[in-house]
N, C-alpha and C positions, 0 to 999 in steps of 0.2 A: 721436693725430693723425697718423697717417701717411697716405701718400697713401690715398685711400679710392676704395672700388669701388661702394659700396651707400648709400644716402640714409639718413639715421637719420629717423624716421619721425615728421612731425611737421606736423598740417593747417596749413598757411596760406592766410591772404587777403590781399589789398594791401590797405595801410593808406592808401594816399595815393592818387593817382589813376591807377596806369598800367592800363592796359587788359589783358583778359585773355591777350591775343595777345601783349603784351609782356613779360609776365610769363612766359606759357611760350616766348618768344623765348630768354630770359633761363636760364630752368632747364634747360629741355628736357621739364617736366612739360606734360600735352596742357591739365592746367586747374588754375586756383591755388586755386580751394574744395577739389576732394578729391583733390588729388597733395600730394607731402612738395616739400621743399625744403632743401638748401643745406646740408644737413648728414651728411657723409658717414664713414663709419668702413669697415674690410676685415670679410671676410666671418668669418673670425678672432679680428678684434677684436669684434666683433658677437659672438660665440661667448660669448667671455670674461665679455664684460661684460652676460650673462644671470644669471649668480650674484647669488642673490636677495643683499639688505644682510642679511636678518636671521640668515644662514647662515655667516657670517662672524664671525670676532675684530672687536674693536673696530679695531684698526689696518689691519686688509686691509677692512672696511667701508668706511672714511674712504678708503681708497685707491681703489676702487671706485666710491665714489657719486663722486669727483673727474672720473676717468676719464669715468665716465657720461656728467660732466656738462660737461667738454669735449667731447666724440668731440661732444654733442648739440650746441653751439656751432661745429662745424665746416662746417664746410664744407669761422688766425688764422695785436715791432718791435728790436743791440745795444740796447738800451731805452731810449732818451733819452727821456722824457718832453719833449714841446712844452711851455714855460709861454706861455698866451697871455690873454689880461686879457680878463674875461670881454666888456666893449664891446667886444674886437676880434677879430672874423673874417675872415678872409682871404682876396681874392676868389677867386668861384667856389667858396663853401664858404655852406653853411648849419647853424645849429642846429635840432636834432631835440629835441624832452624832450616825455617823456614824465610827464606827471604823478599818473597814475596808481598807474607802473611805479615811480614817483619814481628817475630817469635823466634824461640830457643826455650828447648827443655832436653833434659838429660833421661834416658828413657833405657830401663834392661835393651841388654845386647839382642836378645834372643827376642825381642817384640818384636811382632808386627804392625802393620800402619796402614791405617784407613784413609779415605777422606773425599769429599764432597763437598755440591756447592746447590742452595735451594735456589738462590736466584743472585745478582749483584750484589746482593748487601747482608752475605751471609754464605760462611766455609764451613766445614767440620772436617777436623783431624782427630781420628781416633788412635791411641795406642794398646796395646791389648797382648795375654800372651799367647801362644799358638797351640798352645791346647784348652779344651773348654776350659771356661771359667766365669766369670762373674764377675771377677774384678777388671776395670781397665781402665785411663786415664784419656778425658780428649779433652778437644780447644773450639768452643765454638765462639767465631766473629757474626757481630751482626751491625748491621748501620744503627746509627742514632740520630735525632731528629737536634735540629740547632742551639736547641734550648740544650740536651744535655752535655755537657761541656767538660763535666769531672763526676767522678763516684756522687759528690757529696750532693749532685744533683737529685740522688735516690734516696739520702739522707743519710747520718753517720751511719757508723760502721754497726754500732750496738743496734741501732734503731732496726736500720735494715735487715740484719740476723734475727732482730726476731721476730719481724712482720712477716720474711721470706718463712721461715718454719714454723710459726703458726698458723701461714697458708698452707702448710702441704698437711699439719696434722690432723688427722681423723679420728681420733683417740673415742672422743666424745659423741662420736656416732653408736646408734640401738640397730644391729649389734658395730661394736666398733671397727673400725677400720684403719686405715695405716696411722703407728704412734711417731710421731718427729719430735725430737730433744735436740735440743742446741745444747754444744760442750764449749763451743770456746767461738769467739769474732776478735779480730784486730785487724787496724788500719797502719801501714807500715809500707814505704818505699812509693808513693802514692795508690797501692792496692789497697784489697779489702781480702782479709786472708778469715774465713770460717770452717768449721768441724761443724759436723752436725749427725744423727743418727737415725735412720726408718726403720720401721721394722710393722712387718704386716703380720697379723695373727697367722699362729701355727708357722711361721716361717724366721729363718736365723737373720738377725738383726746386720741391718746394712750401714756402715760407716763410712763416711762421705767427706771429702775435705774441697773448698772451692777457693779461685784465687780470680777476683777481678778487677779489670786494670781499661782504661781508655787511652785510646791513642788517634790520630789524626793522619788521614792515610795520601795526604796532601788535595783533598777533594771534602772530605766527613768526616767526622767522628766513627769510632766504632769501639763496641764495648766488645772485649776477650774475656769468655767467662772459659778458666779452666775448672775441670773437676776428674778428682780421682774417687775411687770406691771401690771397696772390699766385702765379704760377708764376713762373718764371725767364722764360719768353717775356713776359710782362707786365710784366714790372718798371719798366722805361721807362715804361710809361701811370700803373701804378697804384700803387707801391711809395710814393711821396711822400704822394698820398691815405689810403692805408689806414693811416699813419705815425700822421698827422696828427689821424686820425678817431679811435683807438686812442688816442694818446698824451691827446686831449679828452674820454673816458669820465670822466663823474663822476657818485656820487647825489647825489640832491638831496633 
């Protein structure tokens, strides 16, 4: 997840009602049936993360399909989880759940809602606000293969945080390119809850928070990676929201 240049490639539709004009207000796509959305990686990291899984060790596989399947969630809190009783939402906030997806997150009133699907074994829902922005929160599912069965398949929660972000930094590239710092990872409620930072030369640093979680859709496994993110110029609007929206990911 570092600052990213290229869309990860992924059809959406609005799920909820905004118009098409708002939608590509929103992205910068001309149309929300056949443009991608909201989900960005570098041209580099794109590169990388074309190594097929089955070409791989078991351990650089698991490392890989994570990667994937964040960069694919991009466009994402030190990690305080919000406790908030599920009667109580807090104004200018609404719940999202999906019951199909079997998910719930609590999301600003005034967002709007993306979402799409690559093939069987893999949705994207994006939430976002209705005017340009940068920041915005989504939920991508993807299948899993039988061996992965809990997080801990990808290994702890520390390990993971920083294999994931020291794949995405570029720091140490002539001349360099996108820098990734990890601020905070913890394992809690069987997630994996991390913060993390990009930030590409000459441009305002991007702050990221991810939450992922496995569940069993009565056929697979499927891993839910959420992720919110902000820039530094936004933080004021939306740092609180995406907190808040992030910190309320649950299945159901």
């Amino acid at each position: 997840m570092a600052l990213l240049s290229s869309l990860y490639s992924q059809s959406l539709r609005p799920r909820s009602t905004p118009s098409s004009a708002a939608f590509s207000h929103r992205t910068g796509f001309r149309n929300p049936v056949d443009q991608n959305v909201v989900f960005c990686k570098s041209n580099q990291q794109d590169q990388d993360l074309r190594l097929t899984i089955e070409e791989q060790s078991p351990k650089v596989q698991r490392r890989d399909l994570l990667l994937h399947t964040v960069f694919g969630s991009l466009s994402v809190p030190a990690m305080v989880p919000f406790a908030y009783a599920e009667e109580v939402i807090p104004e200018g906030f609404r719940i999202y759940a999906d019951d199909v997806n079997k998910f719930k997150i609590m999301i600003p009133q005034d967002w709007l809602i993306g979402g799409g699907e690559g093939n069987g074994f893999k949705s994207v829902t994006a939430f976002y606000p209705s005017e340009a922005s940068n920041s915005n929160v989504s939920v991508v599912i993807t299948g899993l293969g039988a061996d992965f069965t809990k997080l801990e398949s990808f290994g702890k929660v520390d390990a993971f945080a920083e294999n994931l972000v020291s794949g995405l930094d570029r720091s140490w590239q002539k001349p360099p390119g996108v820098s990734a710092k990890l601020i905070d990872s913890k394992a809690t409620k069987g997630m994996y809850y991390l913060e993390y930072t990009l930030k590409n030369p000459g441009e305002s640093e991007r702050h990221l928070f991810s939450v992922l979680g496995i569940a069993n859709n009565g056929w697979y496994n499927r891993l839910y990676t959420l992720t919110g993110q902000y820039i530094d110029d936004e933080s004021d609007k939306y740092r609180s929201k995406i907190e808040k929206a992030v910190a309320s990911f649950k299945l159901i």
